[in-house]
C-alpha positions as CSV (number, residue, x, y, z in Angstrom):
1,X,17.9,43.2,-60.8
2,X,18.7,40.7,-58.1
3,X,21.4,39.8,-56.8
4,X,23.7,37.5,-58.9
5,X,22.2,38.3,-62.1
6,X,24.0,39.6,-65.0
7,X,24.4,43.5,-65.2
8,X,21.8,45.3,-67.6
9,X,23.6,46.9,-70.6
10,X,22.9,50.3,-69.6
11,X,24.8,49.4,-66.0
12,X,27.9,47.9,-68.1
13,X,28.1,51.3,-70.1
14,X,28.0,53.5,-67.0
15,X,30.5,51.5,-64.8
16,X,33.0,52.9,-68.0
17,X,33.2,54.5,-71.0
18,X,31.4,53.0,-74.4
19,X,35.3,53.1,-76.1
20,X,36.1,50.7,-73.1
21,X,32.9,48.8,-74.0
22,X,33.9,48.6,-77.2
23,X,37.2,47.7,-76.5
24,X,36.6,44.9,-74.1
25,X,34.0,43.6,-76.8
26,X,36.5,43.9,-79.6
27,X,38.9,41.9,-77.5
28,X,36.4,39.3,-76.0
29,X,34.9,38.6,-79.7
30,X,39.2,38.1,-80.8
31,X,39.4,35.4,-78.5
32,X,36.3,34.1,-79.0
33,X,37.4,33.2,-82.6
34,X,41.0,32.7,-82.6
35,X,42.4,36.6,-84.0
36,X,40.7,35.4,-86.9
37,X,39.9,39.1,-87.4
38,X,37.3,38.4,-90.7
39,X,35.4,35.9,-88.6
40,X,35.5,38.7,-85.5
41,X,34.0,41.1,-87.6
42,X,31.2,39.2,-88.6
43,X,30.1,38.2,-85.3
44,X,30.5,42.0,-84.4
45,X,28.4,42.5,-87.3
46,X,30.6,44.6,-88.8
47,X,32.9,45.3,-92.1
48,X,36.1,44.0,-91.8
49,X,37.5,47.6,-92.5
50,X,35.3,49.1,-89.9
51,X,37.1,46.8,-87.5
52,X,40.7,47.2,-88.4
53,X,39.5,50.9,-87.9
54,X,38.4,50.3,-84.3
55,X,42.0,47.9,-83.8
56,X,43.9,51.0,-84.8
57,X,41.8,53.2,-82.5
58,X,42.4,50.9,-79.3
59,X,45.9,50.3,-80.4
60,X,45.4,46.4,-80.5
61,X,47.1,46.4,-84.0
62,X,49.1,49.5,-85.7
């Protein structure tokens, strides 16, 4: 791309891992809607489970 525009995806994924992806997402989309954690999970687009799965996993909850 040219210089100043946004990152592509696949530039994002390989400057880190996709668990740090995911985590910065995770935490990003958390902000974004207040740690309301059922309204996080459906802008994720995912279950609400599924997310408190992934919390666990990044240690954002216990």
């Amino acid at each position: 791309g040219a210089p100043g525009d946004a990152p592509a995806r696949n530039e994002i994924v390989a400057s880190g891992s996709v668990d740090t992806v995911y985590y910065e997402l995770i935490r990003s989309t958390l902000d974004a809607c207040n740690g309301n954690l059922s309204k996080a999970a459906e802008q994720l687009g995912v279950a609400r489970s599924t997310l408190y799965r992934r919390l666990r996993k990044f240690g954002i909850i216990e």
